[in-house]
C-alpha positions as CSV (number, residue, x, y, z in Angstrom):
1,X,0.6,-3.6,13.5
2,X,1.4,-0.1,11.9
3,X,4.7,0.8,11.7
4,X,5.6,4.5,10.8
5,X,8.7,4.6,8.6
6,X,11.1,7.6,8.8
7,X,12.3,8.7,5.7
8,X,15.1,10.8,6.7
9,X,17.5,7.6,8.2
10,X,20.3,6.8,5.7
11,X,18.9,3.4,5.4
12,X,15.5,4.7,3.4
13,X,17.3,7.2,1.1
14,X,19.9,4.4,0.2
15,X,17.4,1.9,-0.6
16,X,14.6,4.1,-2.3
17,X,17.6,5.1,-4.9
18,X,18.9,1.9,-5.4
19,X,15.0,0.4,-5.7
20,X,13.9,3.3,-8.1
21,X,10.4,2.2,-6.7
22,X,8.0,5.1,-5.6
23,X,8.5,6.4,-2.3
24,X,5.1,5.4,-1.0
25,X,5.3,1.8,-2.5
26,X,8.7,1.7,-0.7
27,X,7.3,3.0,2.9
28,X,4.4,-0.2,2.4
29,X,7.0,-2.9,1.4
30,X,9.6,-1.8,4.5
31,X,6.0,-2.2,6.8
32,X,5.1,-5.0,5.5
33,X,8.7,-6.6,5.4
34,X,8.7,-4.9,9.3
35,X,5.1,-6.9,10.3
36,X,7.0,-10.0,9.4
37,X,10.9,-9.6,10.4
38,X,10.0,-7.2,13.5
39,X,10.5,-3.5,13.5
40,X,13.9,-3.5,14.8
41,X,15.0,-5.4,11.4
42,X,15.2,-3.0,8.6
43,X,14.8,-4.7,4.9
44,X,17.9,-4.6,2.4
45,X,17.3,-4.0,-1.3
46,X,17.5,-8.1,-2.0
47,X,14.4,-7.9,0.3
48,X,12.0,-5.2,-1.3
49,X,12.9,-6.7,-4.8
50,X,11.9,-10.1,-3.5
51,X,8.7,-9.1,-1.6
52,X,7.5,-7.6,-5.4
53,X,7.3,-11.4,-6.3
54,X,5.5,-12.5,-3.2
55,X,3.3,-9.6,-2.4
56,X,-0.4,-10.0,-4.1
57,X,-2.4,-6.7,-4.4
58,X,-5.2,-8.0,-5.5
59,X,-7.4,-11.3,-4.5
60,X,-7.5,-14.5,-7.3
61,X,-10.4,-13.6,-9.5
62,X,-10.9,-17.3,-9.0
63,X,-12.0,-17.0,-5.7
64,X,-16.0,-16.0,-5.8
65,X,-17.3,-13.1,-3.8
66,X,-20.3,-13.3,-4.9
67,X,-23.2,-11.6,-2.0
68,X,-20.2,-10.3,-0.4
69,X,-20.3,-6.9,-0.9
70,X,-18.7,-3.8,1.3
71,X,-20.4,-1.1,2.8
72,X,-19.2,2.0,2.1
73,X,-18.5,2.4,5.5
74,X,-16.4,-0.6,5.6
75,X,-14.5,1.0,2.6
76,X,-13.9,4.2,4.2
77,X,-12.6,2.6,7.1
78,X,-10.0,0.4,5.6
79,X,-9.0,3.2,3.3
80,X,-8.3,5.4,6.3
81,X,-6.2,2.9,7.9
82,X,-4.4,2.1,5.0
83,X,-3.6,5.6,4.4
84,X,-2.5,6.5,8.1
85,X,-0.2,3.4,8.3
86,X,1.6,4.3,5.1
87,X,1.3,7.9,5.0
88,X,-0.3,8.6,1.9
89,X,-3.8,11.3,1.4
90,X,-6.7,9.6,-0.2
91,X,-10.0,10.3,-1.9
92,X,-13.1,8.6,-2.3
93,X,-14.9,8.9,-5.1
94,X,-17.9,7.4,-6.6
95,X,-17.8,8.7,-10.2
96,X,-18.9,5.5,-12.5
97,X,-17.8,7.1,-15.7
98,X,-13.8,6.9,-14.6
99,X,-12.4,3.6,-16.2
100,X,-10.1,3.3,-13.0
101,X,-10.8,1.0,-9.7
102,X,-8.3,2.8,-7.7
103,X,-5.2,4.6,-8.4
104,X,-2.2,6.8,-7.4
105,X,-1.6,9.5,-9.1
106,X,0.5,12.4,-7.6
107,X,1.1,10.9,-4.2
108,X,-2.6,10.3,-3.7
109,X,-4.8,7.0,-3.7
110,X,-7.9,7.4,-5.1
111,X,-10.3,4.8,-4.5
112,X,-13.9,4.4,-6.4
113,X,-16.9,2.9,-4.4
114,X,-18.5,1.3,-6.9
């Protein structure tokens, strides 16, 4: 479920200046805490410090992907609905020489193909 957060309640400014996180990583853990509470409940900051222990980004290395690879259609698509349901611009690039899988920088996620 995508929830759109509004930044201008009381409730967001409090807790993106008591959490000193960045604003986008903010609107994603207040979603995410929203998928799992309901989007009438609205997270306190005990919540979005907790959820920074409990939240994996990324998948165990462990775990072996191996012949499962994603078309770049696939990646385009996820990376569009990521975007829309946090409200952040992306960019897709395919540039092997960057040292970088994905990042933000300057309130947009860029995301390499390869």
């Amino acid at each position: 479920m995508a929830n759109c957060i509004n930044t201008n309640t009381a409730q967001y400014k409090e807790l993106l200046e008591q959490s000193n996180l960045n604003p986008l990583i903010l609107k994603a853990r207040i979603s995410i805490f929203q998928d799992q509470n309901g989007v009438d409940s609205y997270p306190e900051l005990k919540d979005i410090i907790k959820s920074n222990k409990e939240i994996s980004y990324q998948k165990n290395q462990a775990i072996s992907d191996e012949g499962k690879i994603a078309s770049e259609k696939t990646i385009r698509d996820l990376a569009a609905k990521i975007a829309d349901r946090i409200g952040i611009p992306y960019k897709i690039e395919s540039d092997r020489t960057k040292e970088y899988k994905g990042k933000i920088e300057n309130n947009v996620a860029y995301i390499k193909l390869d």
